[in-house]
C-alpha positions in Angstrom: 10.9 -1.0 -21.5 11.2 -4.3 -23.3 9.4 -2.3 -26.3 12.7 0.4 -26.4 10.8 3.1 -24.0 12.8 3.5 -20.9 16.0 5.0 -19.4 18.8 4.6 -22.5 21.5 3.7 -20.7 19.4 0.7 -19.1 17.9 -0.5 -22.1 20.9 -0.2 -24.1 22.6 -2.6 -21.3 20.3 -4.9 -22.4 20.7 -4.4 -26.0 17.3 -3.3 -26.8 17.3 -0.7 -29.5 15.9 2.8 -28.0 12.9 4.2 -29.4 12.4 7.0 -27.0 14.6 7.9 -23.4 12.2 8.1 -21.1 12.3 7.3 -16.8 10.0 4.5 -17.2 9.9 2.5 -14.1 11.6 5.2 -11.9 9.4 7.2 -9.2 7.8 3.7 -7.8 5.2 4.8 -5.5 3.1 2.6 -2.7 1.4 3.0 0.2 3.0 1.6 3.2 0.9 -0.1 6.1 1.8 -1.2 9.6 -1.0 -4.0 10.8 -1.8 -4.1 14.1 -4.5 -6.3 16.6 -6.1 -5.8 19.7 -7.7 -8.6 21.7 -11.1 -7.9 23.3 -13.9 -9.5 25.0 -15.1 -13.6 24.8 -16.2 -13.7 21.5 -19.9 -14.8 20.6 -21.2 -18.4 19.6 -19.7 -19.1 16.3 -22.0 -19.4 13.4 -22.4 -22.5 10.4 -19.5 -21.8 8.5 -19.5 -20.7 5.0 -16.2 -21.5 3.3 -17.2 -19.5 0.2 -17.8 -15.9 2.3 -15.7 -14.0 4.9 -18.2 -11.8 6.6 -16.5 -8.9 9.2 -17.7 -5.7 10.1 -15.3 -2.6 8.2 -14.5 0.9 9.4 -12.2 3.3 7.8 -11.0 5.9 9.4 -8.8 8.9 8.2 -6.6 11.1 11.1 -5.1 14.2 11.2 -2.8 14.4 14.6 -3.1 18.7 13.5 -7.0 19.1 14.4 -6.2 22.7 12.3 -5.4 20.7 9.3 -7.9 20.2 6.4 -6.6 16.9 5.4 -5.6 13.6 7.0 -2.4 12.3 7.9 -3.0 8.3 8.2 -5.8 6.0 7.2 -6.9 3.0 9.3 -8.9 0.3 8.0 -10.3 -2.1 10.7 -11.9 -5.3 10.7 -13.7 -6.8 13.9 -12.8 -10.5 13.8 -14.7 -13.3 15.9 -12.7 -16.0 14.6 -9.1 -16.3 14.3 -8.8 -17.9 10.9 -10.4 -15.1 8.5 -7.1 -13.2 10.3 -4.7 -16.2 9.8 -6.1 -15.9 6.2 -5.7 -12.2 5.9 -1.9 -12.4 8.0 -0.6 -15.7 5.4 -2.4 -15.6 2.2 -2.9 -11.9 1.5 -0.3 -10.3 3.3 2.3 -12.9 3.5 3.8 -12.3 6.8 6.3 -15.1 8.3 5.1 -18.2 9.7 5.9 -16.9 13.5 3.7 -13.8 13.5 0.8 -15.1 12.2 0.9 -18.3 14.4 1.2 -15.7 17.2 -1.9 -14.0 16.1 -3.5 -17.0 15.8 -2.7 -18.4 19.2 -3.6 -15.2 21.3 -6.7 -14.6 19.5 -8.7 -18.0 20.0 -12.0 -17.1 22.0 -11.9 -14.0 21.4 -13.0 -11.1 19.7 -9.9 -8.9 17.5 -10.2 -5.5 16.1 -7.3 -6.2 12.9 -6.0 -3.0 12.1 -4.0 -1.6 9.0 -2.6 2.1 10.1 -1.6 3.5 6.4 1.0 6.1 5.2 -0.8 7.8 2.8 1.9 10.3 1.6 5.5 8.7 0.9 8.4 10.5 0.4 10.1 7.1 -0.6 10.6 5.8 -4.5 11.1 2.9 -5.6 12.3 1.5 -8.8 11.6 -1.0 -11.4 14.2 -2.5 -14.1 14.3 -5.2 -16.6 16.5 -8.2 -15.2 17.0 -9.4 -19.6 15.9 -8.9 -22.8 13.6 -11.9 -22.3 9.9 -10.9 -21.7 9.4 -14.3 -19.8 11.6 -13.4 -17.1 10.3 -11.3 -14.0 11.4 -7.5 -13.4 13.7 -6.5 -10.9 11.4 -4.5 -8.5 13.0 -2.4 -5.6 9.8 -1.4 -3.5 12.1 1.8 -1.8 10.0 1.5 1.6 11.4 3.9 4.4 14.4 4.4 1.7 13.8 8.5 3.0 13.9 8.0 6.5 11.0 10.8 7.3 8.5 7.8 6.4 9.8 5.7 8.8 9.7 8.6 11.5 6.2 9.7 10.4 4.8 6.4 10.4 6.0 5.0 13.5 4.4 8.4 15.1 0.8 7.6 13.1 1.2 3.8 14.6 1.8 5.0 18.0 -1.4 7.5 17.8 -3.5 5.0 16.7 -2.3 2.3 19.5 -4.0 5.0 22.0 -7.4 3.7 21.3 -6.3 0.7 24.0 -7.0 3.3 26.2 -10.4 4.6 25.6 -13.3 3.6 27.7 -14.6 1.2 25.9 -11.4 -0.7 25.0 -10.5 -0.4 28.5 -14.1 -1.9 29.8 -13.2 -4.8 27.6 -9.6 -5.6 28.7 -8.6 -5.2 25.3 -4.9 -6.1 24.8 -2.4 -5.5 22.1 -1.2 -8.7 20.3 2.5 -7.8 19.8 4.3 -10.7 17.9 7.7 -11.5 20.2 9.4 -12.6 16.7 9.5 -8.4 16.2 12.2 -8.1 18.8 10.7 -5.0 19.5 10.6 -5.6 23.7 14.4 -4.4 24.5 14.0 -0.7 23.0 13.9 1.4 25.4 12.9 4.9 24.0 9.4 5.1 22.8 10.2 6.1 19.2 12.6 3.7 18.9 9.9 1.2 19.9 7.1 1.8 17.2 10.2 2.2 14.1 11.0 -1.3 15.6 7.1 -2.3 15.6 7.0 -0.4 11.8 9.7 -2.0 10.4 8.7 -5.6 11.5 4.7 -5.0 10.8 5.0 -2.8 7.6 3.7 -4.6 4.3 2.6 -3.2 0.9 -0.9 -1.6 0.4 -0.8 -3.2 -3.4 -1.3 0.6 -4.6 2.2 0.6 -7.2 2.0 4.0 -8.9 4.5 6.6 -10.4 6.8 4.6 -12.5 5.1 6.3 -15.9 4.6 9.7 -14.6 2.7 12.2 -16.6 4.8 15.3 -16.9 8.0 13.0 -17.5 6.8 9.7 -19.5 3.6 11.0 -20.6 1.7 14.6 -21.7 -1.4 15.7 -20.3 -3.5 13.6 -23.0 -1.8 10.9 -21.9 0.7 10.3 -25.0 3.8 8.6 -24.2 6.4 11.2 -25.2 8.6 10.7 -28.7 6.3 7.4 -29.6 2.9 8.2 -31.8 0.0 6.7 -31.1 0.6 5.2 -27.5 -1.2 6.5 -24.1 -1.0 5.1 -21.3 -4.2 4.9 -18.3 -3.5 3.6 -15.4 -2.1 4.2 -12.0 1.7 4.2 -13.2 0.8 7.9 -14.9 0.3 9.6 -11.2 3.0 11.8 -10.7 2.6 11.0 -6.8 0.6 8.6 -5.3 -3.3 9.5 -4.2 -3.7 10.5 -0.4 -6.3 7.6 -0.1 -6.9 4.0 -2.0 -5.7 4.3 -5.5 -8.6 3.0 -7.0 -11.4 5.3 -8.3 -8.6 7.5 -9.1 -7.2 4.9 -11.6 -10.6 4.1 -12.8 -11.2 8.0 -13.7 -8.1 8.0 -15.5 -9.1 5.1 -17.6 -12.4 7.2 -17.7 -10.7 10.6 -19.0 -8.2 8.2 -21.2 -11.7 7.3 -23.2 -13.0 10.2 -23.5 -9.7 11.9 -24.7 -9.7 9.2 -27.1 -13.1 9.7 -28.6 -12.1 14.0 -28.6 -9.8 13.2 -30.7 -11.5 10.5 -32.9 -14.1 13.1 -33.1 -11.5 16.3 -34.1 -9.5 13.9 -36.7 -13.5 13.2 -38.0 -13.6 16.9 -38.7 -10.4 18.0 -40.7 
């Protein structure tokens, strides 16, 4: 946009001279994901530690509450945590969740063993939007994330939260005493109807999957081959040209666009050889 390719009226608010009108930085996409741990057994003997490595068992899981359904509704990814601090890492440094949940985590899960959950909305209706806040390229964008903005996120994702928070009572979670750590800084205690409960537990827990797609949407900003539309000789190849956001992690999807952005690159090179 600071280049003069973006919405006109916008750009021309910040007096940037329009080269082409395009919805650059509209249709801001993301995956949304509600964390949640369970407390099990007495964890194991801890082991020398190695500051340099984080070692945890991973499972992924993708469910489809319509067994008739070919394709999933929510992902989970899961870590199996013997020590607290890897998840007061995880909670504060990567997610940056307040001080109180974290702490809270922290504190119920000393001595013991934590499955750390991520239950993930894989296909938002929400958008989001990004503008320029000046002219100046050394100030930050104004970026409006648009989580839950269409409320059937919110309604579909506290139901994928609540389906996952069964597994506390399967056998073997129940042979362990597993327990949900529920953070009291929620607030989430005092609803009283059960989907009321998990939008509270959503809209407390909920924190970006760092998968931003959409704003540059082929179709609107760019052609098939990748050409930004009304400026020569500029593609764009990255996640921002999805026109919605991947049903899964975003990234061998992005790296096959770069891929197909090379190749249409050297078809061309090759064609222009030719003539």
């Amino acid at each position: 946009m600071l280049s003069g390719i973006g919405p006109k009226e916008h750009l021309e608010s910040h007096n940037i001279p329009v080269v082409s009108d395009l919805p650059v930085g509209q249709s801001l996409q993301d995956h949304i994901m509600v964390m949640m741990a369970h407390k099990m057994g007495k964890s194991p003997p801890p082991k020398p530690v190695d500051y340099s490595y984080i070692g945890s068992p991973l499972m992924m899981g993708y469910t489809s509450l319509n067994k008739s359904k070919n394709y999933p509704d929510y992902q989970s990814i899961n870590f199996i945590m013997n020590d607290p601090t890897p998840m007061l890492q995880f909670c504060s440094f990567y997610f940056s969740y307040i001080d109180e949940i974290c702490q809270t985590l922290y504190d119920k899960s000393i001595g013991k063993e934590v499955l750390f959950s991520l239950v993930i909305l894989l296909y938002p209706e929400s958008r989001g939007r990004i503008l320029l806040r000046s002219a100046d390229p050394k100030e930050k964008p104004i970026i409006y994330n648009g989580y839950y903005s269409d409320p059937i996120d919110l309604e579909r994702h506290a139901m994928y939260v609540e389906d996952f928070a069964k597994i506390q009572h399967t056998e073997f979670f129940e042979s362990v005493n597993a327990e949900r750590v529920e953070p009291e800084v929620c607030g989430c205690e005092n609803k009283y109807s059960t989907e009321e409960y998990w939008k509270c537990y959503a809209l407390c827990m909920m924190v970006s999957g760092y998968h931003y797609s959409g704003s540059a949407a082929m179709g609107v900003v760019v052609d098939s081959r990748l050409n930004v539309f009304g400026v020569q000789k500029l593609r764009v190849a990255d996640a921002s040209v999805m026109p919605k956001i991947t049903g899964a992690n975003t990234n061998a999807a992005t790296i096959m666009i770069g891929e197909r952005a090379a190749d249409i690159i050297k078809e061309d090179l090759f064609l222009r050889s030719r003539c």
